[in-house]
Each structure stands twice: as structure tokens, then as C-alpha cells.
DSSP file (Angstrom, degrees, kcal/mol; ACC not computed):
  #  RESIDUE AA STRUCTURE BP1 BP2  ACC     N-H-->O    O-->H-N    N-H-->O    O-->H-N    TCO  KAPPA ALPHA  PHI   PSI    X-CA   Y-CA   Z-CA
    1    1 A X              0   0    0      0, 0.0    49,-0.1     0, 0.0    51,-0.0   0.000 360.0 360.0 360.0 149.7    0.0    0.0    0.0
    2    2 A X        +     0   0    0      2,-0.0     2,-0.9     0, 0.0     0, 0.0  -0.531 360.0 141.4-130.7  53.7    1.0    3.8   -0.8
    3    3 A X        -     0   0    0    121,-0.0     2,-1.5    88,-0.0     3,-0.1  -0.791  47.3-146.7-101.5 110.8   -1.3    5.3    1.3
    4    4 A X    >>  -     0   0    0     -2,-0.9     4,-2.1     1,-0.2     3,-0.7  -0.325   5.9-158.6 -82.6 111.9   -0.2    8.4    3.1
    5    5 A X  H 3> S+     0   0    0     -2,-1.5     4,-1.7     1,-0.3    -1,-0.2   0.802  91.3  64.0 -56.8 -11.0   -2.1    8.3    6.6
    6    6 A X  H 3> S+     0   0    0      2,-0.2     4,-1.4     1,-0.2     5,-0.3   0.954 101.2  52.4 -83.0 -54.5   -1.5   12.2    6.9
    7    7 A X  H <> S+     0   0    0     -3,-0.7     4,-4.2     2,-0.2    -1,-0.2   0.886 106.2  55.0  -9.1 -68.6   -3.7   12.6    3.8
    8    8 A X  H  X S+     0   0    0     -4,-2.1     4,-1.1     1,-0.2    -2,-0.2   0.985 114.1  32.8 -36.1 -92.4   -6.1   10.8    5.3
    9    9 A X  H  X S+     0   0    0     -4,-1.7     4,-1.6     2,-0.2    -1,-0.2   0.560 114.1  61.9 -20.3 -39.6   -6.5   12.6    8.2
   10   10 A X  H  X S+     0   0    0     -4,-1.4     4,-2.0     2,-0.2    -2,-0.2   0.854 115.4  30.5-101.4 -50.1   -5.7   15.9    6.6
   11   11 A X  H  X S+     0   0    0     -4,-4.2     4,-1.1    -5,-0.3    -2,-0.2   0.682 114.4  59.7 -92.8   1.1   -8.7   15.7    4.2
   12   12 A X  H  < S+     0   0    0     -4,-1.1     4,-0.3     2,-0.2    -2,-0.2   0.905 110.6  40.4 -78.6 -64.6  -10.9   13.8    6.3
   13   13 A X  H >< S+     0   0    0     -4,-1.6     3,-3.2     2,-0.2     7,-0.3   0.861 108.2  66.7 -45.4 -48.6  -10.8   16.7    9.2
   14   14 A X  H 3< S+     0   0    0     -4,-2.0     2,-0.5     1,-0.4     6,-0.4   0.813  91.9  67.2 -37.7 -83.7  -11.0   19.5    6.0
   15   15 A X  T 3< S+     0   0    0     -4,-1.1     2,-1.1     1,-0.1    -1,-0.4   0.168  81.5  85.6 -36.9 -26.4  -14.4   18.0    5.6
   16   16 A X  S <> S-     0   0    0     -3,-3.2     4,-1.5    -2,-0.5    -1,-0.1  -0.594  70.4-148.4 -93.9  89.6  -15.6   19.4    8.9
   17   17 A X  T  4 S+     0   0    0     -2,-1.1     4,-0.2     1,-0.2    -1,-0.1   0.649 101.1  51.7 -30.2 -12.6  -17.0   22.9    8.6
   18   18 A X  T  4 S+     0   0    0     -5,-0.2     3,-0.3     2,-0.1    -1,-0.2   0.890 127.6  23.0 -86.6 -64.3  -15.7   23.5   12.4
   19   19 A X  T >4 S+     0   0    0     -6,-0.3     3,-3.6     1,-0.2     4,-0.5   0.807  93.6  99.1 -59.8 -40.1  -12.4   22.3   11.5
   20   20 A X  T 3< S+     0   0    0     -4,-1.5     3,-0.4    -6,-0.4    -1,-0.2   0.501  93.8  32.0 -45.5 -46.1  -12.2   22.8    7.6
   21   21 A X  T 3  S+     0   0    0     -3,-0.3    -1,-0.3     1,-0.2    -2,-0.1   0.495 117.1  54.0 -89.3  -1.7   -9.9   26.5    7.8
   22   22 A X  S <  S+     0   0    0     -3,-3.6    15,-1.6    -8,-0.2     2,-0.3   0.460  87.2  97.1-107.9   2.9   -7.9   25.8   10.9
   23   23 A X  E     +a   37   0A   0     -4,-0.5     2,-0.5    -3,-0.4    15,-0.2  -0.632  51.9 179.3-105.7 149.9   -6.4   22.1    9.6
   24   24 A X  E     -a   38   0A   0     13,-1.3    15,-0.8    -2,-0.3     3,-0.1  -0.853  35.8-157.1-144.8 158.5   -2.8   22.2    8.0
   25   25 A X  S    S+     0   0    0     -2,-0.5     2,-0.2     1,-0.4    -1,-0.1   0.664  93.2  13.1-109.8 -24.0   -0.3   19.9    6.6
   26   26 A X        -     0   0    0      2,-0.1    -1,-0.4    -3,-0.1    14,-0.0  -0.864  68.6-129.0-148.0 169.6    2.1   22.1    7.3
   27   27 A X    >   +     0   0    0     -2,-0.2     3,-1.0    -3,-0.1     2,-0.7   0.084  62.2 132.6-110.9  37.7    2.7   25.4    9.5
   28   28 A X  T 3  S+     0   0    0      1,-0.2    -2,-0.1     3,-0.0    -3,-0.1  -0.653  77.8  10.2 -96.2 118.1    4.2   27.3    6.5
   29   29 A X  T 3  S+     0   0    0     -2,-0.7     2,-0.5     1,-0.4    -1,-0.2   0.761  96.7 143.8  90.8  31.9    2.5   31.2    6.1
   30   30 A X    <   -     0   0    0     -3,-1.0     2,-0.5     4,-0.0    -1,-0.4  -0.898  46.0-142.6-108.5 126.1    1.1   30.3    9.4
   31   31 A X    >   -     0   0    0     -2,-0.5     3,-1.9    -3,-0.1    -3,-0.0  -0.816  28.9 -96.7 -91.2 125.6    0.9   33.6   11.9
   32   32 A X  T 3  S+     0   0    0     -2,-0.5     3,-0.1     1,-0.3    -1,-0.1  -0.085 114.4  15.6 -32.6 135.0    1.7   33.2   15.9
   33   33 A X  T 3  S+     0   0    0      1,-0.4    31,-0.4    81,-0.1     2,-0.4   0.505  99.7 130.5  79.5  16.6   -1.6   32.9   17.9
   34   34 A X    <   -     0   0    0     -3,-1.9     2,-0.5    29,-0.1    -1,-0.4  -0.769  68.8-103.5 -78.7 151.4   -3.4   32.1   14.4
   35   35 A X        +     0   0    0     -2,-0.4     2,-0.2    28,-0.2    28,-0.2  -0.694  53.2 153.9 -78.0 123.6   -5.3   29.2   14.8
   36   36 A X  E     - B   0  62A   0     26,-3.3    26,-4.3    -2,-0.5     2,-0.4  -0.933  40.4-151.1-146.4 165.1   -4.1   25.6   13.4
   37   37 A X  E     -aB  23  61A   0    -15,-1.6   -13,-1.3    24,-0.2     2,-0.5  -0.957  30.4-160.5-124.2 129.5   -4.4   21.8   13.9
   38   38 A X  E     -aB  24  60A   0     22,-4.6    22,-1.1    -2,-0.4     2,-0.3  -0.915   8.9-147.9-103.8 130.8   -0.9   20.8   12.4
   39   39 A X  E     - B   0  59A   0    -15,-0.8     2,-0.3    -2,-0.5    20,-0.2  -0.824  17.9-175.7 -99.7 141.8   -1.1   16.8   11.4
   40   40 A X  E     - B   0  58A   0     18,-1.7    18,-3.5    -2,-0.3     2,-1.1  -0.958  26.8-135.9-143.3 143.4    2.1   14.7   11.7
   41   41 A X  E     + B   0  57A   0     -2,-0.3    16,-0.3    16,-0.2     3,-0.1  -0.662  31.1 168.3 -80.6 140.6    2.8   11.3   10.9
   42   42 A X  E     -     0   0A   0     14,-1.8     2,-0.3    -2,-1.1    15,-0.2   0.115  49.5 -50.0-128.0  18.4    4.6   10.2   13.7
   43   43 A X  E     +     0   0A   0     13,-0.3    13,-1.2    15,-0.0     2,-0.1  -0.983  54.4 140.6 160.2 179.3    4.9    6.2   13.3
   44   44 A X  E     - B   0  55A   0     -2,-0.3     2,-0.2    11,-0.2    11,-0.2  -0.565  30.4-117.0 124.6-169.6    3.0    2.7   12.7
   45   45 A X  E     - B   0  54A   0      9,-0.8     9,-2.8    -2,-0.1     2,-0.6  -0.968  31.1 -81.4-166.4 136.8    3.4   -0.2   11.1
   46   46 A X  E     - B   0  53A   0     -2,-0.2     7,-0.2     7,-0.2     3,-0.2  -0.607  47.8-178.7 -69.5 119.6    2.3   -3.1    8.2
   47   47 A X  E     +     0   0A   0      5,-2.9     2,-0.5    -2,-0.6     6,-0.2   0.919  67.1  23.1 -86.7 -75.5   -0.4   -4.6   10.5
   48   48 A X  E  > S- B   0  52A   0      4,-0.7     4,-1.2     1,-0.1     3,-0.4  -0.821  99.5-101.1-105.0 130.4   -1.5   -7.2    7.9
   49   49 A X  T  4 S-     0   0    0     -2,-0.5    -1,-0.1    -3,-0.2     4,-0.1   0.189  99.1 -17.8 -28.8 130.6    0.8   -8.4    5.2
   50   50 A X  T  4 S+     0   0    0      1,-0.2    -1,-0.1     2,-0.1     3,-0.0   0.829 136.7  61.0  56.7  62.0   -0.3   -6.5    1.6
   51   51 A X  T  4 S+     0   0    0     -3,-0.4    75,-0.7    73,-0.1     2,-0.4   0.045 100.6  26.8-178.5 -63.4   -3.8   -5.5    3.1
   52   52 A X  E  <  -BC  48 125A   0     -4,-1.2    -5,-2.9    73,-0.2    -4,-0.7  -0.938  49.8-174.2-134.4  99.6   -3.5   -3.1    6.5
   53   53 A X  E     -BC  46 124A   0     71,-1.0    71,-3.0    -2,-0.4     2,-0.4  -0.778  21.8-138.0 -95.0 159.2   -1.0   -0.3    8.2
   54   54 A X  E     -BC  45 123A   0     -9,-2.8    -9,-0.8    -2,-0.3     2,-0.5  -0.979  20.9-170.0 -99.5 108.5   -1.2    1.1   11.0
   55   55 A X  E     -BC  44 122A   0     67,-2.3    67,-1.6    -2,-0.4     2,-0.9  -0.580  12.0-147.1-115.2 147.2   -0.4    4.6   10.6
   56   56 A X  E     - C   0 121A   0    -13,-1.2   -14,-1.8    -2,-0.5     2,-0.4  -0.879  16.0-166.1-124.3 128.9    0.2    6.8   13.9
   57   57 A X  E     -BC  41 120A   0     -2,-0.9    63,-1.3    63,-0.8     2,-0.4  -0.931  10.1-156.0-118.1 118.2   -0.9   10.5   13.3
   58   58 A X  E     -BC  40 119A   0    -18,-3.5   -18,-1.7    -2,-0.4     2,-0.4  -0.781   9.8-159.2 -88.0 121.9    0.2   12.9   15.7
   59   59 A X  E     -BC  39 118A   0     59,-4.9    59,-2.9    -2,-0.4     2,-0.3  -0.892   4.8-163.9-110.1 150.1   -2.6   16.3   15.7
   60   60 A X  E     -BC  38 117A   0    -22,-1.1   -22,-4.6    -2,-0.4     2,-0.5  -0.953   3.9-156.1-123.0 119.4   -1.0   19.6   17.3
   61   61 A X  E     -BC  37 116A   0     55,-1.7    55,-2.0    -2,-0.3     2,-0.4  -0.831  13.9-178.5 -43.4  94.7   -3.8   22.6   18.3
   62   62 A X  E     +BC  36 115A   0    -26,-4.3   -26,-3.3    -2,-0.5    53,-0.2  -0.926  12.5 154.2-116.5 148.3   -2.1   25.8   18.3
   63   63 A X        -     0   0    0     51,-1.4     6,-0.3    -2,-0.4   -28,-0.2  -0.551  54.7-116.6 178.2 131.7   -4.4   28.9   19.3
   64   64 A X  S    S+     0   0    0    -31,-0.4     2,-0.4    -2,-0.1    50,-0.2   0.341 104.9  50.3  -9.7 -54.9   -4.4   32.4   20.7
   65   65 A X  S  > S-     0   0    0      1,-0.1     4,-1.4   -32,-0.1     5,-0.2  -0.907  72.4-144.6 -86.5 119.1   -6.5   31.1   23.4
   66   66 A X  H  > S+     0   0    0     -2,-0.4     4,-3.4     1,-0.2     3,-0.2   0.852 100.7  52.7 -33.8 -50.2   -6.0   28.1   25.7
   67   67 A X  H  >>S+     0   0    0      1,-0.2     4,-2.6     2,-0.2     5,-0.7   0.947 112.7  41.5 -54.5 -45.2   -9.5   27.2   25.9
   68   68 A X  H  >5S+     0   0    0      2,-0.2     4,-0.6     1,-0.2    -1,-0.2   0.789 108.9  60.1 -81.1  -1.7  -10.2   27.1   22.1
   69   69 A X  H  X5S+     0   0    0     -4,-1.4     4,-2.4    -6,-0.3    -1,-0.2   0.896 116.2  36.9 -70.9 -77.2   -6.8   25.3   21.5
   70   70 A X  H  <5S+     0   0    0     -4,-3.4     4,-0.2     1,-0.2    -2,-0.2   0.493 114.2  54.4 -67.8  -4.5   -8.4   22.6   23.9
   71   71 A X  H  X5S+     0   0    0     -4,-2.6     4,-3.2     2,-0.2    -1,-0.2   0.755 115.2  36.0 -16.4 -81.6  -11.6   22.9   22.7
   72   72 A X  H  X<S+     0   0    0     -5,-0.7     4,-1.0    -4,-0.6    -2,-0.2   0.675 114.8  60.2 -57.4 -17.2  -10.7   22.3   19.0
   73   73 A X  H  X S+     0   0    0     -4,-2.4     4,-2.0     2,-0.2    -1,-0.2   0.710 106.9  42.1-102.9 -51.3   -8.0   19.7   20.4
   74   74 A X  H  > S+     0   0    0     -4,-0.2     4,-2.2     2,-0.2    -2,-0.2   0.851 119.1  55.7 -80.3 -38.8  -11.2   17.3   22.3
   75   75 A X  H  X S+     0   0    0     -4,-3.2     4,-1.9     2,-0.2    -2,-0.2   0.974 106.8  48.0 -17.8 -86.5  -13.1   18.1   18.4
   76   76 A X  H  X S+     0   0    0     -4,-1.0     4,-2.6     1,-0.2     5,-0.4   0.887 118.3  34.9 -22.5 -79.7  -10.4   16.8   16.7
   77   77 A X  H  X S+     0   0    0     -4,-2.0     4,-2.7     1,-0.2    -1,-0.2   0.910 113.1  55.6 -58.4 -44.4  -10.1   13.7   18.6
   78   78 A X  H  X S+     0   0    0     -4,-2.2     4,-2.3     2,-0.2    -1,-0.2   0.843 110.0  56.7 -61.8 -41.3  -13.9   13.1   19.3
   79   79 A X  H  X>S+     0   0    0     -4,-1.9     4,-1.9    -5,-0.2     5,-0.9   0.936 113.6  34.0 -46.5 -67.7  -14.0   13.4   15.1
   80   80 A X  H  <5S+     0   0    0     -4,-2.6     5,-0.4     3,-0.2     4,-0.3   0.859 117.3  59.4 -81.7 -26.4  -11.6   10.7   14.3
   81   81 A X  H  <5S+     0   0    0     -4,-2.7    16,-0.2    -5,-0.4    -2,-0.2   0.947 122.5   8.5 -42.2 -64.2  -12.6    8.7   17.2
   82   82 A X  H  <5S+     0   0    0     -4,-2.3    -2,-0.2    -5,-0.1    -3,-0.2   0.299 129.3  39.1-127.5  16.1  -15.9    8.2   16.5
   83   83 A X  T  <5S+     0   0    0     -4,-1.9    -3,-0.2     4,-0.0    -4,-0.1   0.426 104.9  62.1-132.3 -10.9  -17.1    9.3   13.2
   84   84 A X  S > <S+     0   0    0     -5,-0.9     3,-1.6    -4,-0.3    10,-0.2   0.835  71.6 106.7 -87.5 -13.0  -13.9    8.1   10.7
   85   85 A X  T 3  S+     0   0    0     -5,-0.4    10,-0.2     1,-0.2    11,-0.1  -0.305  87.9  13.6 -61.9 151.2  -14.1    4.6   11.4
   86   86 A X  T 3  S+     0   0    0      8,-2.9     2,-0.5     1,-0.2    -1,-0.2   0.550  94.6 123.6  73.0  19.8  -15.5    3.1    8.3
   87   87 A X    <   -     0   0    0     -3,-1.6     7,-1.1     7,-0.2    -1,-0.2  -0.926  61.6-124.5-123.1 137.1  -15.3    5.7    5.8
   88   88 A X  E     +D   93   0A   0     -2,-0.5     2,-0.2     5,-0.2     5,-0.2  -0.453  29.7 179.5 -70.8 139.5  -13.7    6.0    2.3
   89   89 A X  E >   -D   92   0A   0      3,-2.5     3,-3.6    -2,-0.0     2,-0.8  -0.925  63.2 -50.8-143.5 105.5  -11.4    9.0    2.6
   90   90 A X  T 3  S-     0   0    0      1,-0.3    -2,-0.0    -2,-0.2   -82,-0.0  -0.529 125.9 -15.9  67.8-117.1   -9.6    9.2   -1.0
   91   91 A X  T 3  S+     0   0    0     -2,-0.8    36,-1.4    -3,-0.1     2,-0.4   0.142 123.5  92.9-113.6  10.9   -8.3    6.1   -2.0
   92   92 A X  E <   -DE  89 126A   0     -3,-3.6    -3,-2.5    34,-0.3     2,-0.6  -0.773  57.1-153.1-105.0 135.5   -8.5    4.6    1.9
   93   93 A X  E     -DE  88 125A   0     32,-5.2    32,-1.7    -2,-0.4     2,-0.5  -0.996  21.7-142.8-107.7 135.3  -10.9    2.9    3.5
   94   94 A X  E     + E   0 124A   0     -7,-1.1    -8,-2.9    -2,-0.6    30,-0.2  -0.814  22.4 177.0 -72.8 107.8  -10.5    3.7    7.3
   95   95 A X  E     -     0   0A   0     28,-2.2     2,-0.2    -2,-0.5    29,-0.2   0.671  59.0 -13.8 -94.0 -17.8  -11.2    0.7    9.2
   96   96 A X  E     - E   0 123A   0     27,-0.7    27,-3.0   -11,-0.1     2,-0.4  -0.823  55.1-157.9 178.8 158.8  -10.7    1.4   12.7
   97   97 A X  E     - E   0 122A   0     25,-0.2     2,-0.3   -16,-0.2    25,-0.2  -0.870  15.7-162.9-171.4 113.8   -8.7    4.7   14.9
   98   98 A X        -     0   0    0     23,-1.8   -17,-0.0    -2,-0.4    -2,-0.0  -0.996  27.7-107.3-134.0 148.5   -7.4    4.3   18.4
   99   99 A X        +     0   0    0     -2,-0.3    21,-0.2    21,-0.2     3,-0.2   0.340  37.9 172.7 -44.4 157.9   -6.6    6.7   20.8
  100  100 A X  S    S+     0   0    0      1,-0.9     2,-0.4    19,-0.3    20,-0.3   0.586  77.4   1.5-140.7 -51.3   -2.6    6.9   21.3
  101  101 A X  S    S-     0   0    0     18,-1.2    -1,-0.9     3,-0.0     2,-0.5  -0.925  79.2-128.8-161.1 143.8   -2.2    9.8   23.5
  102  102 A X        -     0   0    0     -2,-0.4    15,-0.1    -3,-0.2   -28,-0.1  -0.817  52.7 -75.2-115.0 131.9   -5.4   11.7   24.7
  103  103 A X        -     0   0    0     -2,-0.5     2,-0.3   -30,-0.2    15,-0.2  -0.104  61.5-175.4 -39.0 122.6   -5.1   15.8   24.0
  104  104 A X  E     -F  117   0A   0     13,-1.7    13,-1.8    -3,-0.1    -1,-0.0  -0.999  39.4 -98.0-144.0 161.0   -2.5   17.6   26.7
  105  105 A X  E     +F  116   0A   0     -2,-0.3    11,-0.2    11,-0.2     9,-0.1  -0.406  50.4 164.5 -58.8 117.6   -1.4   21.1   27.3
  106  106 A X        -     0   0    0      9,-1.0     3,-0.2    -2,-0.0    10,-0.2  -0.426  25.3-154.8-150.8  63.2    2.0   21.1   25.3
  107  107 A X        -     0   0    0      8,-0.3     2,-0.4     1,-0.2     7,-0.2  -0.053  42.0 -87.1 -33.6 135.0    2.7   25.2   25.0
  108  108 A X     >  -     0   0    0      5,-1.4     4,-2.0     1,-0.1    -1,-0.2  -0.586  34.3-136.5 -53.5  94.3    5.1   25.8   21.6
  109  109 A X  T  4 S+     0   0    0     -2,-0.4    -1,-0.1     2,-0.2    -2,-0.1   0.722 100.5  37.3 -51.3 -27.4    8.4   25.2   23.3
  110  110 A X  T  4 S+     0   0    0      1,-0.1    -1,-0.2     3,-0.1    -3,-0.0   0.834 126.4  30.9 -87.0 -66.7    9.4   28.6   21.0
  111  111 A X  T  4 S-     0   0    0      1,-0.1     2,-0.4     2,-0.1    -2,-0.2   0.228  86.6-140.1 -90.8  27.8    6.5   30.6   21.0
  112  112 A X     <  +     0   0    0     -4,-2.0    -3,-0.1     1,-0.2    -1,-0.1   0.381  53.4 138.6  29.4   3.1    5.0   30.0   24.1
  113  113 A X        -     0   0    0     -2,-0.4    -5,-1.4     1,-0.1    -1,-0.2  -0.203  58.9 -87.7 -91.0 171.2    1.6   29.9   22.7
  114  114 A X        +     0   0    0    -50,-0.2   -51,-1.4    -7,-0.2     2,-0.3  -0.048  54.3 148.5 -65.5 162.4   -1.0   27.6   23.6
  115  115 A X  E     -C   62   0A   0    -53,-0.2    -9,-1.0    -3,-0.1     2,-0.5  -0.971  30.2-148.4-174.7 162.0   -1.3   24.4   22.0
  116  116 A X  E     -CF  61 105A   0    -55,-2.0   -55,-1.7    -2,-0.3     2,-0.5  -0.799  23.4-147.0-150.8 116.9   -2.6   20.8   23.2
  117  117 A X  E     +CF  60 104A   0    -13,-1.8   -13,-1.7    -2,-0.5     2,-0.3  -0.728  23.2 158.0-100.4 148.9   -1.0   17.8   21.6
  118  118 A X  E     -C   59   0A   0    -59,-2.9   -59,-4.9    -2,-0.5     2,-0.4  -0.983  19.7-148.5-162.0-175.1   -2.4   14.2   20.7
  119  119 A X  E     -C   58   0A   0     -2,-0.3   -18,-1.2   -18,-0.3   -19,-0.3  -0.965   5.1-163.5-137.9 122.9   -2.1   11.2   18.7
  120  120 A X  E     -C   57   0A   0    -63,-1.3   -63,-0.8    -2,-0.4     2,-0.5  -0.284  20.8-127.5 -77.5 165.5   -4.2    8.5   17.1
  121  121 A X  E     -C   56   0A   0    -65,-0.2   -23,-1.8    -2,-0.1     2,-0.4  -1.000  27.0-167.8-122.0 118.9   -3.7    4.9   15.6
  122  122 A X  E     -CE  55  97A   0    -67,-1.6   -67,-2.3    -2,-0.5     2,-0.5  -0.934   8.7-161.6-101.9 148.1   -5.3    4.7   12.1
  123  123 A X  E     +CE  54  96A   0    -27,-3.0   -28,-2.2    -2,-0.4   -27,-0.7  -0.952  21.7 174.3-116.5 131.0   -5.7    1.2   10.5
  124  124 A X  E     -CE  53  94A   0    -71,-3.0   -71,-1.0    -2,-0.5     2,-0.3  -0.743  18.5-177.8-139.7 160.6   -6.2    1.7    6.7
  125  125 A X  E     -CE  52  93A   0    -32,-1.7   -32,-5.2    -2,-0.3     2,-0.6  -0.905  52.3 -90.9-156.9 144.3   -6.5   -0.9    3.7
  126  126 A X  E       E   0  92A   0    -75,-0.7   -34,-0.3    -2,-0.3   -38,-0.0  -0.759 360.0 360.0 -82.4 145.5   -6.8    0.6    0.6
  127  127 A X              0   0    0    -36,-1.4   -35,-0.2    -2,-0.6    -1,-0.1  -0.079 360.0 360.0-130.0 360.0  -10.8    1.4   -0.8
């Protein structure tokens, strides 16, 4: 499989009129204390020969305010949690997404601004 799980994720989330302007692939033209969910792949594994990865997606929240960082951060998660299993997203079928790391307070080590990271497992077969 040549599936990039960040993709996934990236255009899956787009889809959500709450999320749709604040989700990023990248932080590039991105202004401090603008609001973003930055996606990273961070990991995973061929779960079944030829058939299934497991891809581990790391989401970062950055935003002006703390509350709407963690707000947007428990969204985010509540989103892939419980509404991507089972959905064609591009040339993936999503098959299953479990929690890896649960949203936490993880302030921009540079810019001090707020931010709440977490991470998901997605298990993908191509669709």
C-alpha cells in the first residue's frame, strides 16, 4: 500500500466545517496565535501483510487562546474517534482509529503559545 495516513486525516478533518480553515499539513505562512491543527505522521506499522497499516498520526492545536486550543483539540479527537471509522477518505478505506495519546497542554516550546497535543492509531487498507 501507498497510502499516506496524513492525507487521510488531513482531508478527512477539512471536511468538517468547524475544522475545515484551521487544519494544516504544514505550518508554512502560518501567523503566531493564528489558529491551526498541524497533522504529523509520527509512526506505525504493516499490520497485515499487503492488506492493512497502521499509521500513527500525531494532531498539534495551536491557538491564541488556551480554551479554544483545547476545545478544537477534544473536536479533533472526538471526530476521528468516533465518526472516521468506516469511511472511504480518497483512496483509503479507514477501518478502525485508536486513541494513542489523549489531547495535553503542550505550550510551543518557541513561542509559548498555547497548543494541546495528541495522537491516534489509524488502521487503513486501501478502498
Amino acid at each position: 500500500m501507498r497510502i499516506d495516513p496524513v492525507s487521510v486525516v488531513h482531508d478527512y478533518l477539512r471536511s468538517k466545517p468547524k475544522l475545515a480553515d484551521a487544519v494544516s499539513g504544514d505550518l508554512v505562512g502560518r501567523e503566531p496565535n493564528q489558529t491551526a491543527v498541524y497533522l504529523e505522521h509520527a509512526g506505525g506499522y504493516r499490520a497485515v501483510r499487503d492488506s492493512m497499516d497502521r499509521a500513527d498520526v500525531t494532531f498539534q492545536v495551536y491557538s491564541e487562546h488556551r480554551d479554544r486550543a483545547a476545545e478544537l483539540a477534544h473536536l479533533v479527537r472526538e471526530y476521528l474517534l468516533e465518526d472516521l471509522p468506516g469511511r472511504r477518505v480518497g483512496g483509503a478505506l479507514v477501518l478502525d482509529v485508536a486513541d494513542g495519546i489523549s489531547p495535553r497542554y503542550a505550550p510551543d516550546s518557541t513561542s509559548r503559545e498555547h497548543s494541546y497535543l495528541g495522537e491516534i492509531s489509524l488502521f487503513i487498507t486501501e478502498g
